[in-house]
LUMTIDO-569822 format. One record per residue (C-alpha): chain; residue number from 1; x, y, z. Coordinates in Angstrom, 2 decimals. Layout:
# LUMTIDO-569822
SITE   ch     i         u         v         w
SITE    A   NUM         X         Y         Z
...
***
This chain:
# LUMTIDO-569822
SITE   ch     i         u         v         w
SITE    A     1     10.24     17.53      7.34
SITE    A     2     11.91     19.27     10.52
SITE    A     3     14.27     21.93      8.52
SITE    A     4     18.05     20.56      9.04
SITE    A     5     21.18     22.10      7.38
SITE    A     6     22.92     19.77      5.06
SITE    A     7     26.32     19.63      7.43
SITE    A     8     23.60     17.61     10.14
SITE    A     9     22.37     15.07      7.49
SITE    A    10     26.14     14.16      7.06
SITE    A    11     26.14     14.02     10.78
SITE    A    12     23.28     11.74     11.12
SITE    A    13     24.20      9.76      8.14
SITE    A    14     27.86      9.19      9.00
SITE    A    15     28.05     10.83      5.46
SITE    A    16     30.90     13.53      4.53
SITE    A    17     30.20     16.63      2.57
SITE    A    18     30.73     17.20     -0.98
SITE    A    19     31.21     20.85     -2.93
SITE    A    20     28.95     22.40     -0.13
SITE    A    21     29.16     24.00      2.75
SITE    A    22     27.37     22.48      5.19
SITE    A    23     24.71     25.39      6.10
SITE    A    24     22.68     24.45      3.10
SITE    A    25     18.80     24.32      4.27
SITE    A    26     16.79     21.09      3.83
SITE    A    27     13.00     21.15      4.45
SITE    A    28     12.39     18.45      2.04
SITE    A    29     13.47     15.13      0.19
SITE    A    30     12.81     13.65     -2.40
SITE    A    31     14.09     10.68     -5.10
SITE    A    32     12.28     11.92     -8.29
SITE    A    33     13.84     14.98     -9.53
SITE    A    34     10.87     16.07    -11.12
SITE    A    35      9.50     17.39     -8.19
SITE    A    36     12.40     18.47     -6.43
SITE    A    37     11.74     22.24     -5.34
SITE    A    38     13.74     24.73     -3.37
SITE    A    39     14.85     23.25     -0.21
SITE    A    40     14.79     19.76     -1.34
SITE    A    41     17.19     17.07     -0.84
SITE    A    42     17.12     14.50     -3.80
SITE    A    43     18.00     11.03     -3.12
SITE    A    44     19.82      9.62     -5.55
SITE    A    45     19.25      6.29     -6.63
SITE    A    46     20.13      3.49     -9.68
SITE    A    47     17.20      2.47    -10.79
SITE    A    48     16.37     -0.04    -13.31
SITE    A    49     16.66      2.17    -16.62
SITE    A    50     18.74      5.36    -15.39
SITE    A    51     20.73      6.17    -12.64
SITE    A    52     19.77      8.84    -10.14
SITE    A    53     23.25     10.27    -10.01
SITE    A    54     23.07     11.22    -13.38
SITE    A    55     20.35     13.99    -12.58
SITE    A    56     21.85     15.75     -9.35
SITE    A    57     23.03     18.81    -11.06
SITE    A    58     19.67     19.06    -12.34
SITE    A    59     17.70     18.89     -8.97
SITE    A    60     20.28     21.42     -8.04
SITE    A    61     19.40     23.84    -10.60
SITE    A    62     15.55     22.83     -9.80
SITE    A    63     16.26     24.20     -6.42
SITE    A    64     17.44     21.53     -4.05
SITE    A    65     19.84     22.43     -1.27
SITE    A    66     22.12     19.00     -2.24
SITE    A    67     21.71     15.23     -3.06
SITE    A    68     22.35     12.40     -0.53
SITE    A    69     24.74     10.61     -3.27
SITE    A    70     26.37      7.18     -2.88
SITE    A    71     29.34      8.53     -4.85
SITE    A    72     30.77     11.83     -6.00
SITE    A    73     28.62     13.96     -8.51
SITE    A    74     28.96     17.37     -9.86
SITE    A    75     26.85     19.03     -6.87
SITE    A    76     26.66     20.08     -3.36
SITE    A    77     25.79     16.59     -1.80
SITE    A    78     26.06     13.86      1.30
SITE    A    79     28.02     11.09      0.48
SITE    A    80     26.50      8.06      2.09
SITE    A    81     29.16      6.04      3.62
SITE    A    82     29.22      2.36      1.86
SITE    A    83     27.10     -0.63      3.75
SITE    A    84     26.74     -4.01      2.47
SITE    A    85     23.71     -4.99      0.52
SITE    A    86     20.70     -6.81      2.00
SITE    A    87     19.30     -9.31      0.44
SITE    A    88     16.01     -8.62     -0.87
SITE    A    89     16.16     -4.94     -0.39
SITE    A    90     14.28     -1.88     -3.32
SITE    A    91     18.00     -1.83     -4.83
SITE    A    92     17.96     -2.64     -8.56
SITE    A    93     20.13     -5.11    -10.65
SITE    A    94     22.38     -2.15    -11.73
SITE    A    95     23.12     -0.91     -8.44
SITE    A    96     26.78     -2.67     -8.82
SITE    A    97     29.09     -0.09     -7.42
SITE    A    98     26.84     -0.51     -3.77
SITE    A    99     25.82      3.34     -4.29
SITE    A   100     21.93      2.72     -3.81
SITE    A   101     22.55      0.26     -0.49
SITE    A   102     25.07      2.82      0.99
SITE    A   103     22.19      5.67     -0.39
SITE    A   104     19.37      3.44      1.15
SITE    A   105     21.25      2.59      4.56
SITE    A   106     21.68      6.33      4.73
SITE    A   107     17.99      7.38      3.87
SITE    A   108     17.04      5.36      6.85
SITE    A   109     18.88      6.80      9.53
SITE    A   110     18.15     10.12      8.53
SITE    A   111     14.01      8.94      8.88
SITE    A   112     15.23      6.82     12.34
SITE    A   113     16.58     10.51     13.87
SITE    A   114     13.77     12.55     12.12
SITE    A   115     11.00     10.01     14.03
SITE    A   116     12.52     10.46     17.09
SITE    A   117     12.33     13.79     17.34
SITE    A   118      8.27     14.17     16.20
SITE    A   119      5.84     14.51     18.52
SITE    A   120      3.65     12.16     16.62
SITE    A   121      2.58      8.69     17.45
SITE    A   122      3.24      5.94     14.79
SITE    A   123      0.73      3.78     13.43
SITE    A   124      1.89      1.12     11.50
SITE    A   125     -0.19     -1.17      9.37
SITE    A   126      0.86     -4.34      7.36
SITE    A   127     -0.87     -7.96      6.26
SITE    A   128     -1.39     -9.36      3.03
SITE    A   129     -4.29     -7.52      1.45
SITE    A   130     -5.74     -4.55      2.28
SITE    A   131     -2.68     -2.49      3.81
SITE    A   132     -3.02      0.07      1.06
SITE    A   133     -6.57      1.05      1.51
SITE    A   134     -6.70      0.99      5.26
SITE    A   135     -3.94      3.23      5.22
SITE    A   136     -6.16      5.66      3.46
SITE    A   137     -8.69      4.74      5.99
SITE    A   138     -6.67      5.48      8.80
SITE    A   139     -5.74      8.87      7.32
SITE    A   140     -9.18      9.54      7.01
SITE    A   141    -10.18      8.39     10.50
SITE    A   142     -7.42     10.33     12.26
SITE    A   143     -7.19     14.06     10.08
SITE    A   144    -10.27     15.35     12.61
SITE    A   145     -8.23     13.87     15.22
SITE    A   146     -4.95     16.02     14.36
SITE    A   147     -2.63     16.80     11.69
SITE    A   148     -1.68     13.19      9.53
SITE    A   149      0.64     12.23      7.55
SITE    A   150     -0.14      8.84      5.63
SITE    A   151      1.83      7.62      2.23
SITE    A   152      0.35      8.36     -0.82
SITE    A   153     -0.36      4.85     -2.97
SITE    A   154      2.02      2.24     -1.56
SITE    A   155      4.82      3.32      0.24
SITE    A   156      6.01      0.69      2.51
SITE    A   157      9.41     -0.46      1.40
SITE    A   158     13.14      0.55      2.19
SITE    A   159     13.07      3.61     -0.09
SITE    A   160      9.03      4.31      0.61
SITE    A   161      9.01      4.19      4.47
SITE    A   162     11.62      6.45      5.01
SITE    A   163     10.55      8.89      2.92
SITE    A   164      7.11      8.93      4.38
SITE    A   165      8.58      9.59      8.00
SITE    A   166     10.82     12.75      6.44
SITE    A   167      7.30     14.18      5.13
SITE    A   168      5.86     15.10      9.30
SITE    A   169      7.01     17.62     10.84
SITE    A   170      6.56     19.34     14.08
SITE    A   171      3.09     20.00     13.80
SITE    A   172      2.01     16.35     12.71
SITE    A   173      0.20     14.25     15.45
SITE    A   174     -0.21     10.90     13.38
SITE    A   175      2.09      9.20     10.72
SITE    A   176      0.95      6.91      9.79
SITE    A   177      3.33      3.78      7.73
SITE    A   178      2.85      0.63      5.96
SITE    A   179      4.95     -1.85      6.59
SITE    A   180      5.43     -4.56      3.33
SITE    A   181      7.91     -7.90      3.59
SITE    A   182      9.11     -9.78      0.91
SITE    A   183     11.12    -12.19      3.40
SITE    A   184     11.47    -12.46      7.08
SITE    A   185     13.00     -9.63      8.66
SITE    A   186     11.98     -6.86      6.28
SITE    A   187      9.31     -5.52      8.63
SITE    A   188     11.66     -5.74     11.93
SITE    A   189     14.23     -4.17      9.77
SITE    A   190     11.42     -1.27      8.84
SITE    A   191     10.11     -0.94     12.67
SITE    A   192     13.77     -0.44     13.66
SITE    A   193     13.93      2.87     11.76
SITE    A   194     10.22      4.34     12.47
SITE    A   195      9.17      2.17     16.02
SITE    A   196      5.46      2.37     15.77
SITE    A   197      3.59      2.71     18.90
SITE    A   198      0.65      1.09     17.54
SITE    A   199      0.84     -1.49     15.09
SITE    A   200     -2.66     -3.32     12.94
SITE    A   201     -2.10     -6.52     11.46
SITE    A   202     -5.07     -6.59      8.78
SITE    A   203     -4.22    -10.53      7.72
SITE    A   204     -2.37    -13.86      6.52
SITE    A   205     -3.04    -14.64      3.18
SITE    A   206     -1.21    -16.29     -0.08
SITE    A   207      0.52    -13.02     -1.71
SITE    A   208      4.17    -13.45     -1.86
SITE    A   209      3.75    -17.50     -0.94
SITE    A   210      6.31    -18.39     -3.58
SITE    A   211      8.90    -16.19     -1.94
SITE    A   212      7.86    -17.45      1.90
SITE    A   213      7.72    -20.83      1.28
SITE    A   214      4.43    -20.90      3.48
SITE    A   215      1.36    -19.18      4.98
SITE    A   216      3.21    -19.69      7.84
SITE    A   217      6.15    -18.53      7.24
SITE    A   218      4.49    -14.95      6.12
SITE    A   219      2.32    -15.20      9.64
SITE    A   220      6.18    -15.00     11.04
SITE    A   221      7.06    -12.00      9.10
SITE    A   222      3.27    -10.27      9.62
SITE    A   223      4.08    -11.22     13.24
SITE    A   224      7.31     -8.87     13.36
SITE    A   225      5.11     -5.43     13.44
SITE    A   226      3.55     -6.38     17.02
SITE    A   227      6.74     -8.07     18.01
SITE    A   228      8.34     -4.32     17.41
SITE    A   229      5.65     -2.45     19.85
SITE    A   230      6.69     -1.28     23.26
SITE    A   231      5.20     -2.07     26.57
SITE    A   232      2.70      0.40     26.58
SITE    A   233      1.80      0.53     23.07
SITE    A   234     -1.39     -1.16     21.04
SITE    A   235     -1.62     -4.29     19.36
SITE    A   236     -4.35     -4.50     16.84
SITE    A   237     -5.71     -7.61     15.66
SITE    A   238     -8.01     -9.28     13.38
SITE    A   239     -9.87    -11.75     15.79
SITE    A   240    -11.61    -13.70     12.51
SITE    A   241     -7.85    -14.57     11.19
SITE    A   242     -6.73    -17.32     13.56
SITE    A   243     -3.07    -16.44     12.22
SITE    A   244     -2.63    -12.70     13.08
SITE    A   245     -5.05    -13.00     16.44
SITE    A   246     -2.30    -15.94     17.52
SITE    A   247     -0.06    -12.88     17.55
SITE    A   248     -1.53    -11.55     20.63
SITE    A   249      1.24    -14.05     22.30
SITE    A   250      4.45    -12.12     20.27
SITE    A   251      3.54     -8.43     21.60
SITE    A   252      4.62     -6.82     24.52
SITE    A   253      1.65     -4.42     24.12
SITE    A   254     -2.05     -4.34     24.85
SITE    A   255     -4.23     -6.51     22.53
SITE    A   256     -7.23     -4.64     20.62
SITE    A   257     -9.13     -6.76     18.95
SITE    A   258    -11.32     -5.98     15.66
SITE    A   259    -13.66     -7.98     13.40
SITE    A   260    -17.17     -9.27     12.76
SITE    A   261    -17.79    -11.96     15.45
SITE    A   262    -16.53    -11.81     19.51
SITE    A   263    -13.95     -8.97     19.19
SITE    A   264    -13.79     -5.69     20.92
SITE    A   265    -14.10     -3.23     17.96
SITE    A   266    -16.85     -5.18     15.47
SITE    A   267    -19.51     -4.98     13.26
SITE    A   268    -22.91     -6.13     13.32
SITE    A   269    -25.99     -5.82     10.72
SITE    A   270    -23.25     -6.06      7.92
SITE    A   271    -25.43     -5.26      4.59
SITE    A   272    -24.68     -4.46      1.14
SITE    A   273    -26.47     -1.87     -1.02
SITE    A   274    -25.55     -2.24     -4.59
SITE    A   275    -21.25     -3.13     -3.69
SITE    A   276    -20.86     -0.55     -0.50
SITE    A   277    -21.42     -2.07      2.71
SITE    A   278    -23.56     -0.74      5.31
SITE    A   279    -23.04     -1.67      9.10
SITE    A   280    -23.50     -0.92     12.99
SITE    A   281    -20.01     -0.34     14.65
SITE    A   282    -20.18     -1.56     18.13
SITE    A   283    -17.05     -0.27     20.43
SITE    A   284    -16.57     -0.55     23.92
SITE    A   285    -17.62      3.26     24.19
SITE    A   286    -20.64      2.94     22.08
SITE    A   287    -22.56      1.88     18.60
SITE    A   288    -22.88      4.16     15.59
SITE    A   289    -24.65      3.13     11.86
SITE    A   290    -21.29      3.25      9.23
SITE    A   291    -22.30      3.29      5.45
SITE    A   292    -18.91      3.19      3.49
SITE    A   293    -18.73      4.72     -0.21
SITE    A   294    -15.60      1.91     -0.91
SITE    A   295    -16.69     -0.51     -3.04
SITE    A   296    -16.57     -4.01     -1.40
SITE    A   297    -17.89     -6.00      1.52
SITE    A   298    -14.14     -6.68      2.04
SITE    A   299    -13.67     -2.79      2.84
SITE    A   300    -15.69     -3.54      6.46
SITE    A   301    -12.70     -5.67      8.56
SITE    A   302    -10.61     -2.21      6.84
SITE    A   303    -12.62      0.20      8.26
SITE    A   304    -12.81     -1.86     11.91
SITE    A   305     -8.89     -1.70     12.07
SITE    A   306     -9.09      2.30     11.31
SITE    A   307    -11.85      2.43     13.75
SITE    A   308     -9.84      0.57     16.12
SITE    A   309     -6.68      2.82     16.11
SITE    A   310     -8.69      5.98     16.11
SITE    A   311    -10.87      5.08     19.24
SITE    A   312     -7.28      4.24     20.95
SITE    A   313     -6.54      8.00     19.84
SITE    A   314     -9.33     10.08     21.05
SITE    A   315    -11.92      9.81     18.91
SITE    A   316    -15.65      8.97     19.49
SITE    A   317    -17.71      6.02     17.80
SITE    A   318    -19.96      8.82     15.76
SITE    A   319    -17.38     10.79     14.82
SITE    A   320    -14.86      7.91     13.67
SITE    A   321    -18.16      7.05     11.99
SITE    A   322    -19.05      9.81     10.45
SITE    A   323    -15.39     10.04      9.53
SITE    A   324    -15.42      6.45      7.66
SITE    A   325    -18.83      7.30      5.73
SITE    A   326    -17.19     10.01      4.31
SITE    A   327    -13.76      8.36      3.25
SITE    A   328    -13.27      8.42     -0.30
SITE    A   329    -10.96      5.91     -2.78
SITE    A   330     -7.63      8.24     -2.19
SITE    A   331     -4.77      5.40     -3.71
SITE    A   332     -5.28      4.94     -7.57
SITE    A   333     -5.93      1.47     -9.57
SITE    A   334     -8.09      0.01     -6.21
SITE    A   335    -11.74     -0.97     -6.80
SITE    A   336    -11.82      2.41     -8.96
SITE    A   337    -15.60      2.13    -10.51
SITE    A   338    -16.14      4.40    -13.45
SITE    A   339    -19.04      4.77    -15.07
SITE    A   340    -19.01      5.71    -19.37
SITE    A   341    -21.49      7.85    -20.46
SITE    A   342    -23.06      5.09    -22.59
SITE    A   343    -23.37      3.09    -19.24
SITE    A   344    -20.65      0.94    -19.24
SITE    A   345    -19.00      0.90    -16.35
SITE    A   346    -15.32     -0.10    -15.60
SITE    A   347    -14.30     -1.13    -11.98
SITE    A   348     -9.84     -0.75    -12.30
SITE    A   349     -8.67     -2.88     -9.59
SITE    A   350     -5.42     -3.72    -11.47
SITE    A   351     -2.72     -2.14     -8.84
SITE    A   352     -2.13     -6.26     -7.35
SITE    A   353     -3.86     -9.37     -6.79
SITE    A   354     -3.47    -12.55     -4.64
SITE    A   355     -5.99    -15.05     -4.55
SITE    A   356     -7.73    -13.32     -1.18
SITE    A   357     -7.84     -9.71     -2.67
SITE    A   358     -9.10    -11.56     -6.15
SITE    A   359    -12.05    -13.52     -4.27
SITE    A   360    -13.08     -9.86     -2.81
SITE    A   361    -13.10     -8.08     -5.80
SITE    A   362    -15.05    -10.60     -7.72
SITE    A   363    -17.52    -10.57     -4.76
SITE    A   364    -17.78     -7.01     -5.35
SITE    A   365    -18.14     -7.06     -9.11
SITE    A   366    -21.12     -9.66     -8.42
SITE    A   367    -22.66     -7.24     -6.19
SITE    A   368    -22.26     -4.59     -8.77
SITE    A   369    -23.90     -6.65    -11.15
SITE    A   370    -26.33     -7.38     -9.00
SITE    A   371    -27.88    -10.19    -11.06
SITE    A   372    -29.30     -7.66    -13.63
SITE    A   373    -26.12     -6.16    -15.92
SITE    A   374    -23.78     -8.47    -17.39
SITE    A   375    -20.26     -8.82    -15.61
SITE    A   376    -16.92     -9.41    -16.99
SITE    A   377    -13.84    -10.69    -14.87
SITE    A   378    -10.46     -9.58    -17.39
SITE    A   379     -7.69    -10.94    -14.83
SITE    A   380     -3.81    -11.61    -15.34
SITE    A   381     -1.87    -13.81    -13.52
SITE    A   382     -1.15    -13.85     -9.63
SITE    A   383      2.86    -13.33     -9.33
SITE    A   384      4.16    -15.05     -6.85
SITE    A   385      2.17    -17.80     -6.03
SITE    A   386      5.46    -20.34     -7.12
SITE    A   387      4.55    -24.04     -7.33
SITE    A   388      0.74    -23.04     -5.91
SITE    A   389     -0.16    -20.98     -9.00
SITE    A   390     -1.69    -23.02    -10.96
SITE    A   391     -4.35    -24.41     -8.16
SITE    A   392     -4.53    -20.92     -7.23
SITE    A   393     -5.76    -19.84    -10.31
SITE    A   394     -7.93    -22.78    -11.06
SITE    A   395     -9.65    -21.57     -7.05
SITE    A   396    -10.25    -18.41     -8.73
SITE    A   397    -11.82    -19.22    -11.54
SITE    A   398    -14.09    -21.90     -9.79
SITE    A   399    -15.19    -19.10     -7.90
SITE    A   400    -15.93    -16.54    -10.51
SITE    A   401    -18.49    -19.74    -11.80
SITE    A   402    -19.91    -20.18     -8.33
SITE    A   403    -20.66    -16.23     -8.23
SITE    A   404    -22.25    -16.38    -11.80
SITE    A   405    -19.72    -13.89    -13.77
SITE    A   406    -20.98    -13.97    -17.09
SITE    A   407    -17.18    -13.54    -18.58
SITE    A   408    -14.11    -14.40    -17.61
SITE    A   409    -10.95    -13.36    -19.39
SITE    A   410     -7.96    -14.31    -19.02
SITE    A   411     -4.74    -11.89    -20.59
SITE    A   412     -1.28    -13.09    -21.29
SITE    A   413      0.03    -15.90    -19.61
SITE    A   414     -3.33    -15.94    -17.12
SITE    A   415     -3.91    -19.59    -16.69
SITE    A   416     -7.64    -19.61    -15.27
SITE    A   417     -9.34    -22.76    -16.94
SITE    A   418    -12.81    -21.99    -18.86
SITE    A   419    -11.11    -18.61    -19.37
SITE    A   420    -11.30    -16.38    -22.82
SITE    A   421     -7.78    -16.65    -23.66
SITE    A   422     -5.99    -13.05    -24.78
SITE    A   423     -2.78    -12.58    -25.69
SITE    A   424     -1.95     -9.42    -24.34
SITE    A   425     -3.53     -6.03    -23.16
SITE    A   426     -4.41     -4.76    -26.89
SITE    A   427     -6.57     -7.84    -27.59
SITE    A   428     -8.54     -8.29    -24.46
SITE    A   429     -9.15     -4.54    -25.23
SITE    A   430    -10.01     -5.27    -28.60
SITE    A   431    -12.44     -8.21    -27.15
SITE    A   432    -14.09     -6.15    -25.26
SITE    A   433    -14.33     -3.63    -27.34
SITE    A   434    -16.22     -5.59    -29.74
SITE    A   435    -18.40     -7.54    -27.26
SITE    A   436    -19.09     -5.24    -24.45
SITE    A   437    -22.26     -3.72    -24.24
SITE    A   438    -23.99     -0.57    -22.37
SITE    A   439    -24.61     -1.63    -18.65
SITE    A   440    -22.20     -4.36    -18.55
SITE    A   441    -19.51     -4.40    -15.45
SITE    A   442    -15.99     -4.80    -16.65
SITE    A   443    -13.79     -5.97    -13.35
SITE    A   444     -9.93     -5.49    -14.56
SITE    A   445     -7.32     -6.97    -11.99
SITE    A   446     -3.94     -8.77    -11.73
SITE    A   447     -0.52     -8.33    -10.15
SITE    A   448      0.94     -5.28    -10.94
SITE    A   449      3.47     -6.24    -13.31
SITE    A   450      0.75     -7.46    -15.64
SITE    A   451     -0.27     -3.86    -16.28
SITE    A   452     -3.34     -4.30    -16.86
SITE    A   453     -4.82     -0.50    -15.89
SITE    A   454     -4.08      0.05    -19.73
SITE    A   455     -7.18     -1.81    -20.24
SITE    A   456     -9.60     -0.11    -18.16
SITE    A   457     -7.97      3.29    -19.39
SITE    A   458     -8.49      1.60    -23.04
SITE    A   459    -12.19      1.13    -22.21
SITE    A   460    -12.88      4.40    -20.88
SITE    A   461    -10.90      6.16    -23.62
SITE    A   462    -12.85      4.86    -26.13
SITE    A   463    -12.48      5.39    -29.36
SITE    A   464     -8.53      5.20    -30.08
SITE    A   465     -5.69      3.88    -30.32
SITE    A   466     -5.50      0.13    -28.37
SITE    A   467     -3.03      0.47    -25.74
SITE    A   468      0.42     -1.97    -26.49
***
């Protein structure tokens, strides 16, 4: 963050001071007051079982220079003037006083005057699947290029966004932000505070259908990021999704295509060895051989958008390459593959699911397989998929039988037909406890609210207690 004294963030907030002084120094903010340190600003929010208000003193005493409050508290702190609430926004059911929109509203123009004054170009990256892990992509892709700053895991809402811009400061050359919707305007809303200069649109699929209404209707919202771009920035598209490469007629900016047939930034000789794909990336500036280390022949359209924005940036087809071959998983719970020392091995893919992220990762548990080691799909249930979800699931399990999975578990209210039915996390745990052997694949994965990491931490923490 570029170091501001407490007396500006009421400036730029339109926020009045509280107990302090005003020449308080921030270099820092954060909303969990665990790791507040000296300098910090917390951010004080209601959340769903305590109230962020409640622990200002104590990120004071931690060492932060104030809290950015929605009300009065007993510390040196920014009170955020009140706003009215927008539907659909991070703010939780307890929030009934308006402090978290007013804290929210006030978060964001801080990040809005913060962006405008770094010298880094924004690259923003949203669609339905994939958004996390071509962040980390693009992070990787871009560090040789210059200093980056990317989100850790999946920062990309009202509260994440923001708090991602405040991490650059004047030495960063890249930040790069993704940009989630749960309804139409969320992403224009997001692009107003950090304007991205480029802008990637991975994808359309079905996550979040039973909130849209329609594929279509998330193609609008997807749509918003390249509608956001200025004149001279980048547009890039997947040209094998007819829905985001129609978007080439919403952006102001130039069009850069990526993907695996005509585009401009593609891949040719795709080929897997064991689950990691291997390919030739052809650019306009030249070819170079890519072998990923991400599991998943889904991982290759990821890798051509990261490509894409880092050949826009400066850098060269064998060292954006050389860059990609060496990207590691960086965001937890995606396609992690784990291997137990009596050769099971665990793939924990259980951070969120919709039915195209499901179809790749049981493509990649197949390939892990490889027709030789017994594979095991445990999956929850798809949230919001509305009045779709039980076709949706039925699609999913009729293609776990056309790729030959030799299990399929469902857990809780999972409604996949020809399923093993469990009725919660300890018993699929105990199932598999009992009935999976040495060499076998175990593919865990479901919405995030199914929790279902507690089963591939209760396989690879074997023997104990079954997590509840």
């Amino acid at each position: 963050m570029i170091e501001m004294r407490l007396a500006e963030v009421a400036t730029v907030t339109g926020g009045r001071l509280h107990r302090a002084s005003g020449d308080e120094r921030v270099s820092a903010v954060e909303f969990d007051s665990r790791a507040i340190g000296p300098g910090g600003l917390f951010i004080a929010l209601p959340g769903e079982r305590v109230d962020g208000h409640a622990f200002a003193a104590a990120a004071v005493a931690a060492g932060a220079a104030g809290v950015l409050a929605g009300r009065e508290v007993d510390a040196p702190a920014v009170i955020a003037p009140p706003v009215g609430r927008q539907e659909g926004t991070y703010l939780a059911e307890s929030d009934h006083d308006g402090a978290g929109a007013a804290v929210l509203a006030a978060l964001a123009a801080l990040a809005g005057h913060a962006v405008r004054a770094l010298p880094a170009t924004v690259v923003g990256v949203t669609g339905s699947s994939g958004k996390t892990s071509t962040k980390d992509l693009l992070a990787a892709v871009l560090a040789p290029l210059g200093p980056t700053v990317a989100p850790p895991g999946s920062f990309n809402n009202e509260l994440g966004l923001p708090w991602t811009v405040l991490r650059a400061d004047e030495a960063t050359r890249h930040l790069v932000l993704e940009f989630s919707a749960r309804g139409t305007g969320h992403i224009a809303r997001l692009a107003a505070v950090a304007p991205p200069r480029i802008g990637v649109v991975l994808n359309v699929g079905r996550a979040h259908v039973g909130e849209f209404g329609s594929v279509e209707a998330i193609a609008q919202a997807k749509g918003e990021l390249v509608e956001a771009l200025p004149a001279d920035g980048v547009a890039v598209l997947n040209a094998d999704d007819p829905l985001v490469a129609a978007m080439a007629n919403r952006t102001r900016a130039r069009v850069v295509t990526f993907g695996r047939s005509a585009a401009d930034v593609r891949a040719e000789d795709v080929r897997l060895e064991g689950a990691r794909a291997h390919f030739t990336l052809v650019t306009p500036a030249g070819r170079a051989p890519v072998a990923l280390r991400l599991v998943g022949e889904h991982h290759v359209a990821n890798a051509l958008a990261a490509a894409a924005v880092a050949l826009e940036l400066g850098g060269t087809p064998e060292g954006v390459a050389a860059a990609l071959g060496a990207a590691e998983p960086a965001s937890k719970w995606r396609m992690e593959v784990t291997d137990r020392p009596d050769g099971l091995t665990v793939v924990n893919d259980a951070y969120n699911s919709n039915p195209e992220s499901m179809r790749a990762a049981l493509s990649a548990l197949a390939a892990i397989g490889g027709g030789r080691r017994r594979t095991w799909a445990v999956l929850g249930p798809m949230a919001e998929q509305g009045d779709g979800a039980r076709a949706v699931h039925a699609e999913i399990a009729a293609a776990a039988r056309e790729l030959r999975i030799d299990r399929l578990v469902g857990v809780g209210t999972a409604d996949y037909p020809g399923a093993e039915l469990t009725a919660d996390v300890g018993e699929a745990i105990d199932l598999l406890r009992g009935e999976a052997r040495p060499g076998d694949v175990v593919l865990v994965k479901a919405s995030r609210s199914a929790g279902l990491e507690r089963v591939a931490e209760g396989l690879l923490h074997e023997p104990g207690p079954v997590p509840r």
